[in-house]
N, C-alpha and C positions, 0 to 999 in steps of 0.2 A: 504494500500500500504506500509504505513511504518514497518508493522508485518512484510510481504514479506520480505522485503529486511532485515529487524532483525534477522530472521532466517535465510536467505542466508549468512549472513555475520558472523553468529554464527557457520552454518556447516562447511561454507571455516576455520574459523581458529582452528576447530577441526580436521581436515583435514590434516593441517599445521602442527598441532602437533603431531598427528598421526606420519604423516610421518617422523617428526625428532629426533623419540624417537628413543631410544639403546636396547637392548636384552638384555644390561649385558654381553655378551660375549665379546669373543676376536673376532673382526672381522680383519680379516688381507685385506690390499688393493686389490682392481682387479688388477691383471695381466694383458697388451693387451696382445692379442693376432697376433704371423706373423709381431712379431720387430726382425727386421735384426738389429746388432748393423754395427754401422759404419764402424768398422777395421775387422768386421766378412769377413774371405772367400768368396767370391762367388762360386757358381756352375758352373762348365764349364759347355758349351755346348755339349750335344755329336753329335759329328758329324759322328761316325760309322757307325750310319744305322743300325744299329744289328748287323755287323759282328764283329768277334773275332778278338783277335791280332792277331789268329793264320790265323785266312781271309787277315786280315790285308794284313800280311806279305808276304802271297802268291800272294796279286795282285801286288804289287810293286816289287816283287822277279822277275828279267829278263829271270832267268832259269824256271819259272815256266808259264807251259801255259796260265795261266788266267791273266799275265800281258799284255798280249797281247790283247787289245781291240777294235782295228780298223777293217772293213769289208771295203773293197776296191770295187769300179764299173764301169764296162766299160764306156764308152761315152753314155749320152742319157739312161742309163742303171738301172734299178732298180733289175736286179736278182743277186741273191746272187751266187757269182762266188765258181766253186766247191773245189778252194784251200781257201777258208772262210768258210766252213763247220763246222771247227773239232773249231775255232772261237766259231762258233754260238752253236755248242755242249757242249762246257766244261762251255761256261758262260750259257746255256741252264741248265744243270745237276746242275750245282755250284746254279743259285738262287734257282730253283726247291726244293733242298734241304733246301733251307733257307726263307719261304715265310713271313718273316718277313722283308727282305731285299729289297728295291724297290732302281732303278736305272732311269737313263735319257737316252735316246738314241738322240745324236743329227747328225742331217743327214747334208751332205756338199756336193757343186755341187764346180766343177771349175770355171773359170771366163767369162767362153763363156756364151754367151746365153743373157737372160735378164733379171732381178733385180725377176720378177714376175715366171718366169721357172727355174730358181735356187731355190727360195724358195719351188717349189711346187714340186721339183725333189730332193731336199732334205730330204722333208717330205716322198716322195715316199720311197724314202733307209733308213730313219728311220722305217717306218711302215714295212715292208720287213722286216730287221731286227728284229723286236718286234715279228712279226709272227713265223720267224726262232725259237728264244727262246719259243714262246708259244710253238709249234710244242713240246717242249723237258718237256713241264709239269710247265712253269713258268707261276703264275696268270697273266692275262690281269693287276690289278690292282698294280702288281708290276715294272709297265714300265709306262713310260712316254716318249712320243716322241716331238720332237723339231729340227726346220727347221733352221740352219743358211745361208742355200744357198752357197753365196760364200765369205760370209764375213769375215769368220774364216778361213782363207786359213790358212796348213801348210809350205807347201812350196808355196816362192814366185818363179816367173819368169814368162815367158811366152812359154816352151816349155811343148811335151808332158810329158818330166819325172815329171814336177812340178804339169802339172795337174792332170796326174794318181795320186801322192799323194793325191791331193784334194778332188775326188770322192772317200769319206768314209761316213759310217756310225760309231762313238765312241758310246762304253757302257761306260759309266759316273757311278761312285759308288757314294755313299753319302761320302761328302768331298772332291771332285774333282771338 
């Protein structure tokens, strides 16, 4: 038994030395690796979405059709009314063209109704909407729909001009 353990105890400190011997060379330190120093920049976030300054600029541009984002809906109503067409055309052609670009579509009811058919009449003029753009060659996977009901009112009141505003369907860009 005591051989055993004289030769165990003899390999381990060959072992030991082994491992702490030199080359002779120049060994220069390890580097880590994925050290940000402290005062280093950060990376913004892009919030573009893929589009260009020059997208950018065009959807925030008032003279420019594609600032125009809202699809508007009768009472009770989920069809896309026919002066929201050339709407659902230009942002239809615009992402089409750009299928790196995904957007949110969030649907709005006015404040009639109840908490549960606002939600689900929202979602209706969202999905309506999504389809319009599919129709024009934009991926399924570059929409996404979302129901605020009537949470998100833009105009307040309680007449019909405040709630016509309210029944909207908005195309949301990345950054909005």
């Amino acid at each position: 038994m005591n051989n055993i353990f004289s030769k165990t105890l003899l390999a381990s400190a060959v072992c030991l030395m082994a491992a702490c011997s030199t080359t002779g060379g120049n060994v220069e330190p390890a580097t880590p690796k994925n050290v940000v120093a402290v005062d280093a920049p950060r990376p913004v976030a892009d919030t573009s979405g893929g589009l260009s300054a020059a997208d950018l600029a065009a959807l925030r541009d008032p003279a420019n059709p594609l600032s125009k984002r809202s699809v508007f809906f009768d009472l009770d109503s989920n069809v896309i009314k026919q002066d929201y067409a050339s709407v659902i055309e230009t942002h239809g052609k615009f992402l089409a063209s750009r299928p790196g670009v995904k957007v949110m579509i969030r649907g709005n009811a006015d404040e009639r109704g109840t908490a549960e058919y606002n939600l689900a009449l929202g979602q209706r003029r969202a999905d309506a909407t999504k389809q319009g753009l599919i129709a024009y060659g934009v991926r399924d996977n570059q929409i996404e729909t979302v129901s605020f009901g009537s949470e998100k009112p833009v105009a307040q009141g309680h007449t019909e001009a405040a709630w016509a505003k309210n029944r909207r369907a908005d195309i949301a860009y990345p950054g909005e």
